[in-house]
Biopython code that builds the backbone (N, CA, C, O; Angstrom):
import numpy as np
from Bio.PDB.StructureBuilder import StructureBuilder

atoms = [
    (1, "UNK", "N", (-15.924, 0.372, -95.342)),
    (1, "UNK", "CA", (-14.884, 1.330, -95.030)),
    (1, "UNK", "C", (-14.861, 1.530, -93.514)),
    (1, "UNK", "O", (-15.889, 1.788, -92.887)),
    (2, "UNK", "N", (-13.695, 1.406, -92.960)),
    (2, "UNK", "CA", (-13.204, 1.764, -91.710)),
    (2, "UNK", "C", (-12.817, 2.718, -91.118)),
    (2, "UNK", "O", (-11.596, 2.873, -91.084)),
    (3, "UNK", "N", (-13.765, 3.803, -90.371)),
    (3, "UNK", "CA", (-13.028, 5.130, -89.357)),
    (3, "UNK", "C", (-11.765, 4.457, -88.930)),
    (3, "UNK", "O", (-11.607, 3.244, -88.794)),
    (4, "UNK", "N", (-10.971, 5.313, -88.754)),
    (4, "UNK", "CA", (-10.027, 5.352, -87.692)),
    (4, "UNK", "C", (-10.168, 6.399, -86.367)),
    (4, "UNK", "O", (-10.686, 7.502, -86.544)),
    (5, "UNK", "N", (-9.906, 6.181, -85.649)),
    (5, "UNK", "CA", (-9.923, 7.375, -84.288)),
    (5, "UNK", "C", (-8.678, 8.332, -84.531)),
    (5, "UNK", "O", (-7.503, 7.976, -84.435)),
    (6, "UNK", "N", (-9.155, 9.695, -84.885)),
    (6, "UNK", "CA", (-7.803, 10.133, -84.952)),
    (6, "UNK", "C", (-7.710, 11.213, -84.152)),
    (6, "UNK", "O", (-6.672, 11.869, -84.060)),
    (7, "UNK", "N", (-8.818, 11.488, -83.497)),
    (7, "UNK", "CA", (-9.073, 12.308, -82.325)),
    (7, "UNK", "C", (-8.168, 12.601, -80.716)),
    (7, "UNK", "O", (-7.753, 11.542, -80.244)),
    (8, "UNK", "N", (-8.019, 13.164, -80.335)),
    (8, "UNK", "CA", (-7.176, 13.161, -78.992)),
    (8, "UNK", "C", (-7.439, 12.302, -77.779)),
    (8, "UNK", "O", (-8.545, 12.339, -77.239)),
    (9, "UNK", "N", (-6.748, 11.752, -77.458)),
    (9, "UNK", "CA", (-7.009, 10.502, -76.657)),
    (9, "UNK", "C", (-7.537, 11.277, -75.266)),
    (9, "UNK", "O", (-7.124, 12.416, -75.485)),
    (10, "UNK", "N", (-8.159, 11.324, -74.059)),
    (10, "UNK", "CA", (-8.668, 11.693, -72.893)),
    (10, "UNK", "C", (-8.180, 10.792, -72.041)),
    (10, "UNK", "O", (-8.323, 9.571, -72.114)),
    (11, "UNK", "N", (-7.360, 11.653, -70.894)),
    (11, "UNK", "CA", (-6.793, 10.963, -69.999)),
    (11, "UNK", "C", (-5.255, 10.463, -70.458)),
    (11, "UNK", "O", (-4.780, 10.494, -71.593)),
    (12, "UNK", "N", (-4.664, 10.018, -69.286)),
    (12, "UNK", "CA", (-3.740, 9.494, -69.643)),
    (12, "UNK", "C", (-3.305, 7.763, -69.676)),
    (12, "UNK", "O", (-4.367, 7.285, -69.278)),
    (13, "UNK", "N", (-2.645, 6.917, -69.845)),
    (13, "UNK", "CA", (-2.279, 5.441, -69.190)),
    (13, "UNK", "C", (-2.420, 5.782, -67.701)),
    (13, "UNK", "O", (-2.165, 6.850, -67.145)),
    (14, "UNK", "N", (-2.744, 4.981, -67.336)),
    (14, "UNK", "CA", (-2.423, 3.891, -66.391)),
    (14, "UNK", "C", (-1.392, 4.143, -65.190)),
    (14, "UNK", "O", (-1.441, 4.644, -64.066)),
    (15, "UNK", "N", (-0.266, 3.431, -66.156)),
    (15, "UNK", "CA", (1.111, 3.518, -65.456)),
    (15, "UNK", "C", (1.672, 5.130, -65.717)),
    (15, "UNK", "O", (2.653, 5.268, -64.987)),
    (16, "UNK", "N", (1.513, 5.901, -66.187)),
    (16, "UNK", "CA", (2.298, 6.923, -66.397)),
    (16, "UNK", "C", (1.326, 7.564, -65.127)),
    (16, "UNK", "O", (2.004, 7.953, -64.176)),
    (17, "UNK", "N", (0.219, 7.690, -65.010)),
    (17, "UNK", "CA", (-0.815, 8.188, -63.518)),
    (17, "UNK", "C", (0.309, 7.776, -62.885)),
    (17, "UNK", "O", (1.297, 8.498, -62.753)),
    (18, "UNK", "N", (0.220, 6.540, -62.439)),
    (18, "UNK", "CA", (0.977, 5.498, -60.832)),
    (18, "UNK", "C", (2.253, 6.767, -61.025)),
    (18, "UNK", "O", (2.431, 7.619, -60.155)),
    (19, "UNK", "N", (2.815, 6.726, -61.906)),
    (19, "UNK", "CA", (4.618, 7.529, -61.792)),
    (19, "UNK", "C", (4.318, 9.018, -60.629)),
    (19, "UNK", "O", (5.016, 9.438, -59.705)),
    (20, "UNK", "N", (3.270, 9.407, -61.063)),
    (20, "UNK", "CA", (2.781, 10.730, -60.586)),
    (20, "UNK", "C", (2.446, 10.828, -59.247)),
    (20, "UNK", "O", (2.948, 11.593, -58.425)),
    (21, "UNK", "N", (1.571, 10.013, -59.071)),
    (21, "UNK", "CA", (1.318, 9.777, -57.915)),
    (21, "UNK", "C", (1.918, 9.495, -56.780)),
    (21, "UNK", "O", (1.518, 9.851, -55.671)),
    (22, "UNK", "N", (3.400, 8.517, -57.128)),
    (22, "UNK", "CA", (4.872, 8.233, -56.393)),
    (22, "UNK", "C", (5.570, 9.541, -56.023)),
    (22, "UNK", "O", (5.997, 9.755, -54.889)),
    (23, "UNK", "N", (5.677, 10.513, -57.159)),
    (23, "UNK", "CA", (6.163, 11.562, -57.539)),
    (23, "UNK", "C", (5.242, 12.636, -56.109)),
    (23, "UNK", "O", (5.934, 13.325, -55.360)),
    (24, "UNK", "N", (4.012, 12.604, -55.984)),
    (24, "UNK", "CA", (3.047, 13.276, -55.275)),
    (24, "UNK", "C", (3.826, 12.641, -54.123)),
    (24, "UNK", "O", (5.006, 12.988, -54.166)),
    (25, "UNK", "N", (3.603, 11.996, -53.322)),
    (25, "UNK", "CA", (4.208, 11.305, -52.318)),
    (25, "UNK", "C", (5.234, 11.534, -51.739)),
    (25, "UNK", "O", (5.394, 12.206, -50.720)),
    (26, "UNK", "N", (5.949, 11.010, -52.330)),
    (26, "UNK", "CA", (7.672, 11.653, -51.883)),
    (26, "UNK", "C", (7.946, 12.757, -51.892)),
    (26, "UNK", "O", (9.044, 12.906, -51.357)),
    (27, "UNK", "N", (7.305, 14.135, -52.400)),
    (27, "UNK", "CA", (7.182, 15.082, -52.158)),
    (27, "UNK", "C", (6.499, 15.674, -50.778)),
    (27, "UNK", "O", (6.991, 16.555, -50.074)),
    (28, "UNK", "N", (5.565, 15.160, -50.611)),
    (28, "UNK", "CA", (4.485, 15.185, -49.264)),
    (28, "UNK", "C", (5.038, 15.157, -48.167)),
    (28, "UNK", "O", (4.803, 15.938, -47.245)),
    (29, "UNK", "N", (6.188, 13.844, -48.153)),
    (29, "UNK", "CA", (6.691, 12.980, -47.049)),
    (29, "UNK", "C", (7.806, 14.302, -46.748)),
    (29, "UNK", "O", (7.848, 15.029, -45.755)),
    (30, "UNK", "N", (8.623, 14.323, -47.900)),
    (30, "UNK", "CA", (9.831, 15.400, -48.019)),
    (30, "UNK", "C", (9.397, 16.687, -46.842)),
    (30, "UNK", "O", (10.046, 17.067, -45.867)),
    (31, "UNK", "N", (8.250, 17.099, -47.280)),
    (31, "UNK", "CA", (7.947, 18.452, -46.875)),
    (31, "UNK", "C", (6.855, 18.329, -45.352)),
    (31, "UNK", "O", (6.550, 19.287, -44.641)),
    (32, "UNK", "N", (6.372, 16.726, -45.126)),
    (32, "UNK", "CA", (6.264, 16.865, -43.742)),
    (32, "UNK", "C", (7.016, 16.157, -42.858)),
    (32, "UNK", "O", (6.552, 15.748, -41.794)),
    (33, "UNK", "N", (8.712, 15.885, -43.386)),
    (33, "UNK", "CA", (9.788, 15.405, -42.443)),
    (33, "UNK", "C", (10.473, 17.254, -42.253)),
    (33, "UNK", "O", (11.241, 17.650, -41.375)),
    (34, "UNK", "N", (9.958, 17.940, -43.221)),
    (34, "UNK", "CA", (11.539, 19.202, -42.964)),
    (34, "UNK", "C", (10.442, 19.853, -41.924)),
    (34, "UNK", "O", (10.993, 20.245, -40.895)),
    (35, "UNK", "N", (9.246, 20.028, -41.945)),
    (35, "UNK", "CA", (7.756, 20.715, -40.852)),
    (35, "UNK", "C", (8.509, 20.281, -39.839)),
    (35, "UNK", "O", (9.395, 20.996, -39.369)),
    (36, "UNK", "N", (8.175, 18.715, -39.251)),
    (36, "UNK", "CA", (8.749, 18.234, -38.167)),
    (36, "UNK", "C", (10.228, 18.543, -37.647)),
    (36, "UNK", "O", (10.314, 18.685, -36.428)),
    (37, "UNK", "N", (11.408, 18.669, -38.392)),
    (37, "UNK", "CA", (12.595, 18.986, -38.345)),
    (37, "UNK", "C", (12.718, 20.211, -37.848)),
    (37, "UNK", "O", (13.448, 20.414, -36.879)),
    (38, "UNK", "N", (11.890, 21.377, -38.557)),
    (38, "UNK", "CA", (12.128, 22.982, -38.137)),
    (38, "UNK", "C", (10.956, 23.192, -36.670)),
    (38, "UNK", "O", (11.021, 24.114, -35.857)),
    (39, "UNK", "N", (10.292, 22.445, -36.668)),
    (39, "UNK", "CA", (9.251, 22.571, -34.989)),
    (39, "UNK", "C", (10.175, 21.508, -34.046)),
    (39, "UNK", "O", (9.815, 21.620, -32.874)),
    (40, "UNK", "N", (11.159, 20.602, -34.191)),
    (40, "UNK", "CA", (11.730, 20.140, -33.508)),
    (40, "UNK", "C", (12.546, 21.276, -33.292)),
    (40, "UNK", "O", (12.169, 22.105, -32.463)),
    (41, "UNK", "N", (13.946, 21.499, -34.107)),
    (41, "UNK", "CA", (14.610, 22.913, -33.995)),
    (41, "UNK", "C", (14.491, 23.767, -33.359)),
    (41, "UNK", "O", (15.368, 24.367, -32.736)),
    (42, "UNK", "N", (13.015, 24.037, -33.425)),
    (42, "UNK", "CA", (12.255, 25.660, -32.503)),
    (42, "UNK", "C", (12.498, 24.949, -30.990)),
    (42, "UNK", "O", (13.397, 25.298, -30.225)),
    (43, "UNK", "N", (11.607, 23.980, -30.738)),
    (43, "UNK", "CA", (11.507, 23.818, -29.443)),
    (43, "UNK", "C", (13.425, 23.581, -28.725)),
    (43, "UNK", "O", (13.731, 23.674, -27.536)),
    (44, "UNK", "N", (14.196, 23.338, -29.655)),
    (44, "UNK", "CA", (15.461, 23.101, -28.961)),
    (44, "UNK", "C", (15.863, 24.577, -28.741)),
    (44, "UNK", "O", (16.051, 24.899, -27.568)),
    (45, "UNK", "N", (16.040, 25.628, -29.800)),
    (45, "UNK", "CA", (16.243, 26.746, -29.235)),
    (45, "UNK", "C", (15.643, 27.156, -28.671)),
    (45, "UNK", "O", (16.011, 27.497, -27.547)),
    (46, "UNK", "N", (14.701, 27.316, -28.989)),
    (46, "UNK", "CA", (13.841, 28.389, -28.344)),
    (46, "UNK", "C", (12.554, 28.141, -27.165)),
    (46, "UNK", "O", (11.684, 28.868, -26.687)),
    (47, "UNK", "N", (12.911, 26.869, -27.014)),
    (47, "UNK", "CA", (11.590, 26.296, -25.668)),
    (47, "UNK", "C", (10.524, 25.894, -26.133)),
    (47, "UNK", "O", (9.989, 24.915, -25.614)),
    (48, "UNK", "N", (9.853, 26.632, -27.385)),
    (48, "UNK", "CA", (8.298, 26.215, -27.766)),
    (48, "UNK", "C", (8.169, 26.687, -29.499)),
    (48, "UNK", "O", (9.012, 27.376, -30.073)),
    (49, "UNK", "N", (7.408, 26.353, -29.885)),
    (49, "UNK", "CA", (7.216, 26.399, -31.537)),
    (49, "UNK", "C", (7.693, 28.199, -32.092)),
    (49, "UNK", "O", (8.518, 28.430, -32.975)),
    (50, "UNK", "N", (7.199, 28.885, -31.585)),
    (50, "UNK", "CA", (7.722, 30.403, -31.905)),
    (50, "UNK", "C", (8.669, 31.053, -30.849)),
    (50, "UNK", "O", (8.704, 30.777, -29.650)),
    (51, "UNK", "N", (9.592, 32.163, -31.657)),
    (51, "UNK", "CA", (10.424, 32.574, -30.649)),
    (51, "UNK", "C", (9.823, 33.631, -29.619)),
    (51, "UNK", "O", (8.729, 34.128, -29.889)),
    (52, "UNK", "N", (10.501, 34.005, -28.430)),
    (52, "UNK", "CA", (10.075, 34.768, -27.651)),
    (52, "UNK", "C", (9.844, 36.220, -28.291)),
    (52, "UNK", "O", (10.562, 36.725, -29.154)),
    (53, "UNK", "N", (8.857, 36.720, -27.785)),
    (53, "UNK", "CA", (8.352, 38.400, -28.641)),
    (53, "UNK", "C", (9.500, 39.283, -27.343)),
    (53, "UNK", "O", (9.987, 39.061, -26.235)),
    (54, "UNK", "N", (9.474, 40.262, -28.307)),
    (54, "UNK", "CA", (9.954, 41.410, -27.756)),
    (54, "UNK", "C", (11.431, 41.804, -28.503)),
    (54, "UNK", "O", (11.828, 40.969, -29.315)),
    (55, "UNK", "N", (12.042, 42.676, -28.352)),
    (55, "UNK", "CA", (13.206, 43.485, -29.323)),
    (55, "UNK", "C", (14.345, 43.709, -27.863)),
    (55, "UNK", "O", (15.426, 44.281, -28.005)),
]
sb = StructureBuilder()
sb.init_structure("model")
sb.init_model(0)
sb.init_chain("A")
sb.init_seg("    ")
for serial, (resi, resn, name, xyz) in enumerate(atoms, 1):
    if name == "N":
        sb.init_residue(resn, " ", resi, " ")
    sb.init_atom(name, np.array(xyz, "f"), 0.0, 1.0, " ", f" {name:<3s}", serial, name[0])
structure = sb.get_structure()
């Protein structure tokens, strides 16, 4: 007589990881091109990374 495994598998494939990981990435890139974009921005208005203090 033969067990079968009918238990919950641990972990996931393979390829469905890799999807995630692409997914991780292009997110990363996304959010350190808009960083660079809004500290470029600053320095065009405003001369340097924060604006001038005072009211």
């Amino acid at each position: 007589m033969t067990s079968a495994n009918t238990g919950p598998r641990l972990g996931r494939p393979s390829g469905e990881s890799d999807v995630y990981t692409v997914l991780l990435a292009i997110a990363f890139l996304c959010l350190l091109s808009a960083t660079i974009y809004l500290a470029y921005r600053a320095m065009v208005m405003f001369g340097g990374l924060l604006p001038p203090g005072g009211a």
